[in-house]
C-alpha positions in Angstrom: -17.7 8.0 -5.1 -14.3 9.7 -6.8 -11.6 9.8 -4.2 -8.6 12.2 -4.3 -6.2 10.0 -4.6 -3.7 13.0 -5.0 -4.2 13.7 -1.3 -3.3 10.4 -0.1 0.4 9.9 1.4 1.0 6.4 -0.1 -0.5 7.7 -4.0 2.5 10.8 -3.4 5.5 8.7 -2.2 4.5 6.3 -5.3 4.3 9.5 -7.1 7.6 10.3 -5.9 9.0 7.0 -6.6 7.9 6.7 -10.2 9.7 10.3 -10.7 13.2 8.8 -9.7 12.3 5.8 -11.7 12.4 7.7 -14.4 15.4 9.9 -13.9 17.8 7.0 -13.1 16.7 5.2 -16.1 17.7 8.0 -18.3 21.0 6.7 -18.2 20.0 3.1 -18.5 22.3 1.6 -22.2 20.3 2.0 -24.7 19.9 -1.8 -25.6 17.7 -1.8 -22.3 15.4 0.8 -23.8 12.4 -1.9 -24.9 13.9 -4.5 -21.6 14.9 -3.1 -18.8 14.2 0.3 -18.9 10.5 -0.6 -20.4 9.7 -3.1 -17.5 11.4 -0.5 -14.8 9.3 2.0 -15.6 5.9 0.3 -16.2 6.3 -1.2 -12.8 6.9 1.8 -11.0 4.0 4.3 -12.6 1.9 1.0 -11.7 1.6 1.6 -8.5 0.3 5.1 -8.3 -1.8 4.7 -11.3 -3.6 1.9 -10.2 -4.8 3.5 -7.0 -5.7 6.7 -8.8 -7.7 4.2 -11.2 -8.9 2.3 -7.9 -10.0 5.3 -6.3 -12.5 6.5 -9.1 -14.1 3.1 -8.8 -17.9 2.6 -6.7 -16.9 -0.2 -4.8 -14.6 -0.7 -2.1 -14.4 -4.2 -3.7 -13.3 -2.5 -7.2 -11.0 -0.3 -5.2 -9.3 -3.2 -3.0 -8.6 -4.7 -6.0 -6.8 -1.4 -7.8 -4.4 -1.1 -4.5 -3.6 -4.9 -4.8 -2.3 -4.6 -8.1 -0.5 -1.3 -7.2 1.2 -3.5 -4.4 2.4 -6.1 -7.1 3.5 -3.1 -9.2 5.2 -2.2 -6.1 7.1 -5.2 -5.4 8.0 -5.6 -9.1 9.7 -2.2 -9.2 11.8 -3.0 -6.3 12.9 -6.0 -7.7 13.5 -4.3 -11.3 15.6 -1.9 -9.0 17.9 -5.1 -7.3 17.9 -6.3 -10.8 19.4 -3.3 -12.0 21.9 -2.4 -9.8 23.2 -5.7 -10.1 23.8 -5.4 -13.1 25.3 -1.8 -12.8 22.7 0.3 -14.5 22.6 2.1 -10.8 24.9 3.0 -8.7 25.2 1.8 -5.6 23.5 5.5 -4.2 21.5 5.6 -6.7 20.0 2.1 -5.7 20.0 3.3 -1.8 17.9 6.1 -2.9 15.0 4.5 -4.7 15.1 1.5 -2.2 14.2 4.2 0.6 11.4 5.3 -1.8 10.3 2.2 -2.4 10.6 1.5 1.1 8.5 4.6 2.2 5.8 3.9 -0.1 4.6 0.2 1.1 3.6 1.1 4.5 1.5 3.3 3.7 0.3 1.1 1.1 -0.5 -1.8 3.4 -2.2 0.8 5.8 -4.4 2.2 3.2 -5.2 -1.4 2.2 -5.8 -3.1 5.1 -8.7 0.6 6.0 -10.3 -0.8 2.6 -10.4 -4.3 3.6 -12.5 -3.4 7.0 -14.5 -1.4 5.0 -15.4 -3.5 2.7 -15.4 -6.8 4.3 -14.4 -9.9 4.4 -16.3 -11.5 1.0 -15.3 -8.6 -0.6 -11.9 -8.8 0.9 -11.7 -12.1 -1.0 -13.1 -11.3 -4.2 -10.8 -8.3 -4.9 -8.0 -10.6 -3.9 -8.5 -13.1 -6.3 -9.6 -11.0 -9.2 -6.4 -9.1 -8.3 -3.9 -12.2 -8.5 -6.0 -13.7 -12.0 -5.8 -9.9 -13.2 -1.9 -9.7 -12.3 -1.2 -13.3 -13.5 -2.6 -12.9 -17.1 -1.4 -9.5 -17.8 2.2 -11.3 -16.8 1.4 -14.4 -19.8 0.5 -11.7 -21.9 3.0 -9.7 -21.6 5.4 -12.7 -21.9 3.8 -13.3 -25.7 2.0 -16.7 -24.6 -1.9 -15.3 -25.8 -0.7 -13.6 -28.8 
């Protein structure tokens, strides 16, 4: 049960968002390339490529769980963004700018996830949660170099 992801609003503003991602990390120093500018970007194509991975799946359980992770994704990238204008890798307008696309892309998020949820369920619901959070928690210990 393939959905077209590419026809949903909250798959094009993530879309949209990964695009700038990558076009204000361009000029990101290059000592940031494996950090910063790694982390930044993986966050940010997280989010739409989850739900396009979510949305080839044949269970609203398997797909709930795709646009959970996408919202972590989601929230990571906005804080990468904070992180790095703080630390002046953006500008000020720059930051504004992919703050309103971050900002435009989690309603429709949380719209599209809480349709899946009453389709699939509450048991279901819970499931995809928790598989979600142990999925998103051991990629992060991982990723950190602790199960090497």
């Amino acid at each position: 049960m393939a959905r077209d992801y590419t026809k949903i609003v909250a798959w094009q503003r993530a879309h949209a968002l990964t695009l700038a991602v990558y076009k204000a990390t361009q000029s990101f120093p290059r000592t940031e390339v494996f950090g910063l500018t790694s982390q930044l970007r993986r966050a940010s194509y997280g989010v739409p490529s989850n739900m396009a991975e979510g949305s080839a799946r044949n269970s609203k359980r398997d797909y709930l769980h795709f646009l959970n992770i996408a919202q972590s994704s989601l929230r990571e990238t906005e804080y990468f963004l904070l992180l790095s204008r703080d630390l002046g890798y953006l500008s000020e307008a720059q930051h504004r700018e992919t703050a309103k696309l971050v900002d435009g892309t989690f309603a429709p998020l949380h719209g599209l996830v809480n349709a899946v949820k009453r389709e699939a369920g509450t048991v279901n619901t819970l499931i995809a949660v928790l598989t979600s959070s142990v999925a998103v928690a051991l990629s992060k210990y991982c990723a950190a170099g602790a199960l090497v």
